[in-house]
Each structure stands twice: as structure tokens, then as C-alpha cells.
C-alpha positions as CSV (number, residue, x, y, z in Angstrom):
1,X,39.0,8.1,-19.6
2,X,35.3,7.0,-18.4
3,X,35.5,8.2,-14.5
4,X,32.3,8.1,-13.0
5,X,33.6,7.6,-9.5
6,X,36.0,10.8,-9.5
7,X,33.0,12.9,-10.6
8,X,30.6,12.6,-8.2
9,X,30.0,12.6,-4.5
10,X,27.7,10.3,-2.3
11,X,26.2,11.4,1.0
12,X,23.8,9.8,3.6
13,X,20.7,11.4,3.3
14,X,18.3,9.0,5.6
15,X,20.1,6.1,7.2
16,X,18.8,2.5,7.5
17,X,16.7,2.3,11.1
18,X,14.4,0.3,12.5
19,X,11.0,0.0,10.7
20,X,8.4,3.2,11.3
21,X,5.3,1.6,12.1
22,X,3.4,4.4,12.0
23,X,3.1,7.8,9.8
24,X,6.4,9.6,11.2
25,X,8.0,11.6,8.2
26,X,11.3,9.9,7.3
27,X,13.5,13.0,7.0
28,X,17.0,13.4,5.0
29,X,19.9,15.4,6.3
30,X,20.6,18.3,4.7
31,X,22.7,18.7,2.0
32,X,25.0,21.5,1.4
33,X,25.7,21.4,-2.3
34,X,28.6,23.9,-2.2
35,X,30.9,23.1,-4.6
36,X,27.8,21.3,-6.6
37,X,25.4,21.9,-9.3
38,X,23.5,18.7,-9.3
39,X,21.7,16.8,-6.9
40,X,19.8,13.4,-7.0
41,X,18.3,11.4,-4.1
42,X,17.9,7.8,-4.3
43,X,15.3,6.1,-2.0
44,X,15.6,2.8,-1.2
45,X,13.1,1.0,-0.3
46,X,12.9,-2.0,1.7
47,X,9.7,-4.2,3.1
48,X,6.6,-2.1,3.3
49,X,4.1,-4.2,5.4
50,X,0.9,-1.9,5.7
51,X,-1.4,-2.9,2.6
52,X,-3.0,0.7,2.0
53,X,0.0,2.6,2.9
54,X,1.3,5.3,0.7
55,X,3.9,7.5,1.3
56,X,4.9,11.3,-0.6
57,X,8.0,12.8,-1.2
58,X,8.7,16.7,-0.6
59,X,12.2,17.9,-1.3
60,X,12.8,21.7,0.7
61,X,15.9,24.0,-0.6
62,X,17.1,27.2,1.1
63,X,20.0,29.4,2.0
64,X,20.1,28.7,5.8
65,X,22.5,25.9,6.6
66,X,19.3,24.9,9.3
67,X,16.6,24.9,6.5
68,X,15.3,27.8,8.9
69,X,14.2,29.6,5.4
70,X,13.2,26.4,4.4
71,X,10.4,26.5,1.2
72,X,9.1,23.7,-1.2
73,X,11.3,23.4,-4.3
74,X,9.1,24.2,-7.5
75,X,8.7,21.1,-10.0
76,X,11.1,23.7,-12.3
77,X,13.7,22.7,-10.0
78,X,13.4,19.0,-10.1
79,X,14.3,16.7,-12.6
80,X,11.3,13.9,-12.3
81,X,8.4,15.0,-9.7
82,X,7.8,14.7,-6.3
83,X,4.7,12.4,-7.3
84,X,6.7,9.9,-9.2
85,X,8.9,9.4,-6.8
86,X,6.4,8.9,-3.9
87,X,5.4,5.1,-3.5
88,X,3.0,2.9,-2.0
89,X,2.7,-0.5,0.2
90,X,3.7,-2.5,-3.5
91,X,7.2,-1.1,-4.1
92,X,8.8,-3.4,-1.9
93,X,12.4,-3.2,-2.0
94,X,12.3,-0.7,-5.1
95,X,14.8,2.0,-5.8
96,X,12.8,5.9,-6.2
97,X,14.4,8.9,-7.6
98,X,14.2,12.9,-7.6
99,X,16.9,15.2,-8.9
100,X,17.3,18.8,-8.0
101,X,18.5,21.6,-10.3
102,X,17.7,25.0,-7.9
103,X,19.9,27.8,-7.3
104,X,19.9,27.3,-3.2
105,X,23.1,26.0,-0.9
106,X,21.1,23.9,1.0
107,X,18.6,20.8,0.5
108,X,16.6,18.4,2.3
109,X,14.3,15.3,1.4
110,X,11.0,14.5,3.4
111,X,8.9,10.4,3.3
112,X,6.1,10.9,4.6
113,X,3.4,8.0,5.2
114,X,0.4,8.0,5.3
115,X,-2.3,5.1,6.6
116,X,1.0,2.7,7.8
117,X,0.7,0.8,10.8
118,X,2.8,-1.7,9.4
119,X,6.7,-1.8,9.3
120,X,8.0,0.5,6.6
121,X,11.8,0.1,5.7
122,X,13.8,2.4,3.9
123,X,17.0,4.7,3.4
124,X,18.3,7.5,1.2
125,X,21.5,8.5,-0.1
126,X,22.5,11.5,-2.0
127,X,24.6,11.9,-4.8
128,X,26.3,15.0,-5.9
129,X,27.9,15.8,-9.3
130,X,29.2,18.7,-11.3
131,X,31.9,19.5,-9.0
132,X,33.3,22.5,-9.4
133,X,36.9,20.7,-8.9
134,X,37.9,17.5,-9.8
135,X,38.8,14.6,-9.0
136,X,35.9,14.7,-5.4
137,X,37.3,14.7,-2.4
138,X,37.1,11.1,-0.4
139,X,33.9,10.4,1.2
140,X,33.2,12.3,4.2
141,X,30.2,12.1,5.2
């Protein structure tokens, strides 16, 4: 049988707000992949007003459920790079990428402008798979 649904989890990582107008990291919940072995976050981007805005991505693991021991994950951990999934002020309404493959519990996502004075729209979800049971529990959270 081809169950996609059953075999993965989705989370809210950054919800949809109002428009950051200046260069205020956009940051994710954090994630607790227990239970997990794979992690993606999907960025989705909305209107990005500020013509010479551009905006990196950092993704921070740990074993703390606080991120207090929080470090930068090294690009052997990530599936993609932090670069490619950073944007600029042309990626209007545009769907971005990183996945995670690191040995700690716990994970968070930082957007981080830079230059914007314009309104900058976006949200992030994360999506978990390699459940250690299955079929996933019913969305939670």
C-alpha cells in the first residue's frame, strides 16, 4: 500500500504573522524528534517587499529540550545547505527547503533578514518521518 500520510508527521515550526518590516530573526519552535530519524523544514514564503533584502537560514540541534546547549548543525547533518535554502527579495511566494540527519533530540530553524525594511511574509512547517512506530499519531501540535 502507498501511505505517505501514516508515515510522517507535520509540525508548526514558524506560524504565519504579520509582515516583519525590519531584520527581526524569524525563529522556528523547537522540535523534539523523539521517536524520529528525519527532519525537513519547509519555508514558505510569501510577499517580500524590500528590493535588496536577503535573508539566511541557520538550523541549531541539541540535547536540551530549551536549545540551552544549543550549537550550529554541521552541513554533515543537513541534507541541502543552509545557503540554498536562504533567499532573497525575488523568491516571492516560493517554497525553501533544509533537511536534518543529526544525532540530537532537539531542533530549531532561524530566518534571519538582512537590509528589509519592507514587509517580509513567511511561515515554516516541519515534517518528521522515520517513525519509529507506525501508523503516526494524529496531529498534535
Amino acid at each position: 500500500m502507498r501511505d505517505f500520510a501514516n508515515n510522517l508527521e507535520v509540525r508548526r515550526a514558524i506560524s504565519p504573522a504579520a509582515a516583519k518590516t525590519d531584520n527581526t530573526p524569524f525563529v522556528s519552535q523547537i522540535i523534539d524528534l523523539s521517536g524520529f530519524s528525519m527532519l525537513v523544514f519547509a519555508i514558505l514564503l510569501g510577499s517580500l517587499a524590500d528590493a535588496d533584502a536577503t535573508f539566511s537560514v541557520l538550523v541549531e540541534h541539541g540535547d536540551q529540550a530549551n536549545l540551552s546547549d544549543a550549537a550550529a548543525v554541521p552541513d554533515s547533518s543537513l541534507t541541502g545547505s543552509e545557503a540554498s535554502a536562504g533567499f532573497d527579495f525575488s523568491a516571492d511566494n516560493k517554497v525553501r527547503k533544509i533537511g536534518y540527519v543529526g544525532s540530537k533530540r532537539y531542533v530549531r530553524l532561524t530566518v534571519t533578514p538582512a537590509n528589509n525594511t519592507g514587509d517580509a511574509y513567511l511561515s515554516a512547517v516541519a515534517i518528521l518521518s522515520g517513525g519509529r512506530y507506525s501508523p503516526t499519531a494524529s496531529q498534535s501540535a
